[in-house]
C-alpha positions in Angstrom: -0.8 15.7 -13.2 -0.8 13.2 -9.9 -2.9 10.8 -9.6 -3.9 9.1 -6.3 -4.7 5.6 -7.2 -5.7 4.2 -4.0 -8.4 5.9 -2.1 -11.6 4.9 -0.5 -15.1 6.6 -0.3 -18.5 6.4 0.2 -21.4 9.0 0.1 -22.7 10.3 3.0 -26.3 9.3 1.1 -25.9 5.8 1.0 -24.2 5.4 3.8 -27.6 6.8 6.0 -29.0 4.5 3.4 -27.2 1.6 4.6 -27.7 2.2 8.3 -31.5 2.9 7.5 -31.2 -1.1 6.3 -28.9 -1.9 8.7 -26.6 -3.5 5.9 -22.8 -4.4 6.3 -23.5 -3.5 10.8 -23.3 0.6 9.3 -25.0 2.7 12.0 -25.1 6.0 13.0 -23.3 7.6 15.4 -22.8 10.9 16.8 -19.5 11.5 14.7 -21.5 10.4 11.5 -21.2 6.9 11.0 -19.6 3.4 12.3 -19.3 -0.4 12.1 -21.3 -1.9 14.4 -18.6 -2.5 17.5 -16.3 -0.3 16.0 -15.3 3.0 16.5 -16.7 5.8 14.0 -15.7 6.3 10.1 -13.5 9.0 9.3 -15.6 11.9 8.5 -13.1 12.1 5.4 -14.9 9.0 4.3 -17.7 10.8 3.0 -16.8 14.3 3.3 -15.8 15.4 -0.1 -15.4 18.8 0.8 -13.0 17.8 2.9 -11.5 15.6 0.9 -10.9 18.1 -2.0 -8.8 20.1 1.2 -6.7 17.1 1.3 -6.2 16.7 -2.1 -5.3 20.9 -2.7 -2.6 21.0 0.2 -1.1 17.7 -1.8 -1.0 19.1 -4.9 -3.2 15.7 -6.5 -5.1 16.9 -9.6 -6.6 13.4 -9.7 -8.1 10.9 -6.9 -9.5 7.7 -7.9 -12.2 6.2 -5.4 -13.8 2.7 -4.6 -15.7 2.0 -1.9 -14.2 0.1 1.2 -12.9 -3.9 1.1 -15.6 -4.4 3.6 -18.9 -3.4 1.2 -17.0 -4.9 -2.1 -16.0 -7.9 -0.8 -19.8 -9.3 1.3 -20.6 -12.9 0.7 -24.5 -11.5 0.6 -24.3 -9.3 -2.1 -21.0 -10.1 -4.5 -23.7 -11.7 -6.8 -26.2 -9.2 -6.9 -26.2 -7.0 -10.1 -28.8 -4.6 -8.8 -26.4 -4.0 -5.4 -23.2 -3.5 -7.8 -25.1 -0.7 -10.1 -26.6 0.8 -6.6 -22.2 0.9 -5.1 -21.4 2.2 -8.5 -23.9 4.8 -8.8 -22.9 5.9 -5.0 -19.0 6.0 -6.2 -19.6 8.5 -9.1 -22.4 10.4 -7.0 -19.5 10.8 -4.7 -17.0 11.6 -7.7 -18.9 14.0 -8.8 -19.3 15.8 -5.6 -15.2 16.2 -6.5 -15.3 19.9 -9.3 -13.3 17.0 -11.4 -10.8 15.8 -9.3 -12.3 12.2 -8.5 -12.8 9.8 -10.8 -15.0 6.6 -9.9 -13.7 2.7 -10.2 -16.6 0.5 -11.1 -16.8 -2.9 -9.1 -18.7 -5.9 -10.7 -21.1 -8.3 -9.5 -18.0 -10.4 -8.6 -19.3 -13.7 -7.7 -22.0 -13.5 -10.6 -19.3 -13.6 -13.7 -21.2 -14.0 -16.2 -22.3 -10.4 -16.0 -19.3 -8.8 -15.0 -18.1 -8.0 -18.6 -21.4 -6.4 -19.1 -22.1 -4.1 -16.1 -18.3 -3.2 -16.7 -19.0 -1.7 -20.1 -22.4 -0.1 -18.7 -20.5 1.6 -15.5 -17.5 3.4 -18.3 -20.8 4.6 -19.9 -22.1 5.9 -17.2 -18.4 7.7 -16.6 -16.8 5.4 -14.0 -13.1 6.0 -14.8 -11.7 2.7 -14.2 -12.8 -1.1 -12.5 -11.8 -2.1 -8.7 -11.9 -5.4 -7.9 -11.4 -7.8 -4.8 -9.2 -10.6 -4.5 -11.6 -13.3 -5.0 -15.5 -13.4 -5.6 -16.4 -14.9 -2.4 -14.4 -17.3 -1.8 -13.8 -18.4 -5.6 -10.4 -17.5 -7.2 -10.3 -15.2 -10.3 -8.3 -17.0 -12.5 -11.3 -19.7 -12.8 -12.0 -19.8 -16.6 -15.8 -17.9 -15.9 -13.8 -14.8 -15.4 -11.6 -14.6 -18.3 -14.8 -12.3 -20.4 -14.1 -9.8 -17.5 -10.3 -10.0 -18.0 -10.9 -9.6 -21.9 -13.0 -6.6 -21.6 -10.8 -5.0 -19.3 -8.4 -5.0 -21.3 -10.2 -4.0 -24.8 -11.4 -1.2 -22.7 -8.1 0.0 -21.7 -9.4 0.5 -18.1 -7.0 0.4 -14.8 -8.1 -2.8 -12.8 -7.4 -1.8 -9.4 -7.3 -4.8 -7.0 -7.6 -4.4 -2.9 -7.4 -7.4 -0.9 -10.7 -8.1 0.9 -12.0 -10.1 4.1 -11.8 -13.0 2.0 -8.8 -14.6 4.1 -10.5 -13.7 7.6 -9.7 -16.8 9.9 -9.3 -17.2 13.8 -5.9 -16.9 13.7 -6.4 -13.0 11.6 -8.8 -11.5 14.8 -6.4 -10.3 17.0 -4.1 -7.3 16.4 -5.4 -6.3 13.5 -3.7 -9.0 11.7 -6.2 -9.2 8.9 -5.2 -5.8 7.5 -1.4 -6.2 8.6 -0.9 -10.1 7.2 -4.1 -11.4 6.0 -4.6 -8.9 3.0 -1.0 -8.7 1.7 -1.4 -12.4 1.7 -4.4 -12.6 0.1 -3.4 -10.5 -3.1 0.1 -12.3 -3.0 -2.3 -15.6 -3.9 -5.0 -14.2 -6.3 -2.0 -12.5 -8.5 0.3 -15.4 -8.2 -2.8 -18.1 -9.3 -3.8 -15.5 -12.2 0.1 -15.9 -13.6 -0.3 -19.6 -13.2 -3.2 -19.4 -14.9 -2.0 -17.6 -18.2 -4.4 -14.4 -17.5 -1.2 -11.8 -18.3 -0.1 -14.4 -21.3 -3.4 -14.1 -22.8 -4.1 -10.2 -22.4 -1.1 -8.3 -22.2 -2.9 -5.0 -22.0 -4.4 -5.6 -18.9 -3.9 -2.8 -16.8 -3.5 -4.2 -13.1 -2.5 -2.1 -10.1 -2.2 -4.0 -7.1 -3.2 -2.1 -3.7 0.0 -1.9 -0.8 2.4 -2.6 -3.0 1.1 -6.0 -4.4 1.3 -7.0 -0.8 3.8 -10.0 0.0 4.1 -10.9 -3.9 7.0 -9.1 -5.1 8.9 -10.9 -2.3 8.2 -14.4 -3.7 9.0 -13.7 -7.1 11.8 -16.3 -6.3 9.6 -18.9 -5.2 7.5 -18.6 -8.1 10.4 -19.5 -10.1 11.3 -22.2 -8.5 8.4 -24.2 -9.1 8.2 -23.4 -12.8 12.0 -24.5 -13.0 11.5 -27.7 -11.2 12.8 -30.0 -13.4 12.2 -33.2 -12.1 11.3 -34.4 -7.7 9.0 -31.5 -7.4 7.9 -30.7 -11.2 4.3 -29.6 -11.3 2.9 -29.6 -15.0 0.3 -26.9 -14.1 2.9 -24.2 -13.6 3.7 -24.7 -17.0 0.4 -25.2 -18.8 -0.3 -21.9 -19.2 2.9 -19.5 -19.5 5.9 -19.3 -21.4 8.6 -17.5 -19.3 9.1 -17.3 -15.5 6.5 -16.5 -13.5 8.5 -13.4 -12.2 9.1 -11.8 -15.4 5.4 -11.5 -15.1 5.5 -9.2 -12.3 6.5 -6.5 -14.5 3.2 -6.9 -16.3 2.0 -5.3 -13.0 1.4 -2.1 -11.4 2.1 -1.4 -7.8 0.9 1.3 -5.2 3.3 3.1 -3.4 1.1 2.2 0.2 4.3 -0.2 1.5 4.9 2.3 4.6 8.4 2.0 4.7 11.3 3.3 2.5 13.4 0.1 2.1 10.4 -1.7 0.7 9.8 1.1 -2.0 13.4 0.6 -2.7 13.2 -3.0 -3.2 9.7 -2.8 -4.9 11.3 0.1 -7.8 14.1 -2.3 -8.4 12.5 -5.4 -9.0 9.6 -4.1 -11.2 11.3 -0.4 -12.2 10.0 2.8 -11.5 7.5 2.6 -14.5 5.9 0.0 -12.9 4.9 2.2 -9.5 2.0 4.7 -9.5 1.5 7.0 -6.1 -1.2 5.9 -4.1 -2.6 6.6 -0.4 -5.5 4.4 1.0 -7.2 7.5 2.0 -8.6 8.3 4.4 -7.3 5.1 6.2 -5.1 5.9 9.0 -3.7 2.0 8.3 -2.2 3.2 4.9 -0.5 6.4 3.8 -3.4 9.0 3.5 -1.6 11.7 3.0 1.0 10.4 0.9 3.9 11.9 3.5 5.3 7.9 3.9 5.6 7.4 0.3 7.0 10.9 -0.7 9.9 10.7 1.8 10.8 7.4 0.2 10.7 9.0 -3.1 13.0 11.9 -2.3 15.8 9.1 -1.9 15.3 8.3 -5.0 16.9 9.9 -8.4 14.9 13.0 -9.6 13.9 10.7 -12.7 12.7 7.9 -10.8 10.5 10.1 -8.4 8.9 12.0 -11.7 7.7 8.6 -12.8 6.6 7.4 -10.3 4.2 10.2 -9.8 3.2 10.5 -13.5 2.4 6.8 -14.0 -1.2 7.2 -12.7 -1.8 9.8 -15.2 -0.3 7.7 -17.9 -2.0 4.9 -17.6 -5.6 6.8 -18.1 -4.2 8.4 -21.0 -4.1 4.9 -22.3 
């Protein structure tokens, strides 16, 4: 079976609830919905029906949906338990608008972490499918010790811990050209990921199932750099990149899942032989036309690829819900 990884939704219920509150600038619009100064959402956003259309001319038995960066990621609400259960009940209200063939990701009250081990354990009872988490709990890192009960649990629990970038990283120099999405996100997950190897969160649960939206962003292109600071020996030696791991922080990378969303076929080349294809599961961003939603990018890089490879890569996703 494929499995998409990396889509986006939210219900058409709660997002008339949201404009209703006007929460997160969501209004109405005559095509449905939009950000306030924005054009409108992509009907596919919250059109499962359509979605499932998508999903049958790709062949994907699976899709596994979390809401957008945008709603995970607000400074207002990252902390409120009541908002995460209300975005979590929305996701699998929307999954199970799918006949099967979407599967929820929970998100945490990210900047309350404390509680995030807990509402984890109450979403998978619920029948979320897996976690999705931002790139830092607004504004606070992830690999500060509070969060390491959320790491444990994920792991006990077997779960994929899909991570998307989020507006964390939004500065002046980001607002023009779209260079949030283009620069600022791959950026953003590059430093959460590379801080949580630092920081001994792959030494101390190897299980931990992390898949890392657009390919892990600009990370697997400073697995180099990494190195270097860890084999410092003497002018530039920094303790910390020691403290907490025994072996180069690169070897680490291949701890890590990685999305096929990289747009372009040398990249998945580079990414498959610097983590192996075991280590790549198919994903889209769907519905985002800023991603692959149709998967077309990514399956025209695969077809360069060895038959053996390309099986994988496509099976992964299912593999790693199997457990």
């Amino acid at each position: 079976m494929i499995v998409d990884v990396h889509a986006h939704a939210l219900s058409r219920d709660f997002l008339s609830e949201l404009a209703r509150e006007g929460a997160f600038g969501i209004e109405t619009c005559p095509e449905g919905f939009r950000f306030a100064g924005y054009g409108p959402l992509d009907p596919l956003l919250f059109d499962m029906a359509g979605r499932l259309g998508s999903l049958e001319r790709r062949n994907i038995g699976l899709q596994l949906i979390s809401p957008p960066p945008r709603v995970v990621s607000h400074a207002g609400w990252a902390a409120d338990v009541a908002f995460a259960r209300r975005l979590n009940a929305q996701t699998l209200a929307a999954a199970n608008e799918g006949g099967g063939r979407l599967g929820g990701l929970a998100v945490p009250p990210i900047a309350s972490p404390e509680k995030c081990a807990d509402e984890i354990r109450r979403a998978y009872d619920e029948g979320h499918v897996g976690v999705a988490l931002p790139t830092s709990a607004a504004g606070r890192p992830l690999d500060d010790p509070a969060f390491d009960p959320l790491w444990a649990e994920c792991a006990r629990l077997g779960s994929i811990v899909f991570m998307h970038p989020t507006t964390g990283v939004e500065r002046e120099a980001f607002g023009s050209y779209t260079m949030l999405q283009l620069v600022g996100w791959p950026s953003e997950t590059a430093l959460c990921v590379a801080r949580l190897i630092f920081a001994g969160v792959f030494e101390r649960h190897p299980d931990l199932k992390l898949v890392l939206a657009h390919g892990g962003g600009t990370l697997p292109m400073l697995a180099g750099r990494l190195d270097l600071a860890y084999e410092a020996p003497r002018y530039e030696a920094n303790p910390a990149c020691r403290a907490h791991i025994t072996r180069p922080p690169s070897s680490y990378l291949r701890d890590i899942f990685y999305d096929t969303v990289v747009a372009h076929p040398d990249v998945l080349d580079f990414l498959l032989k610097l983590v192996g294809p075991g280590r790549v599961v198919f994903g889209t961003d769907f519905p985002f036309e800023i991603g692959d939603a149709e998967g077309a990018k990514a399956l025209d890089a695969l077809a360069r690829q060895p038959e053996a490879v390309q099986d994988a890569v496509m099976t992964n996703g299912a593999r790693l819900l199997r457990g």
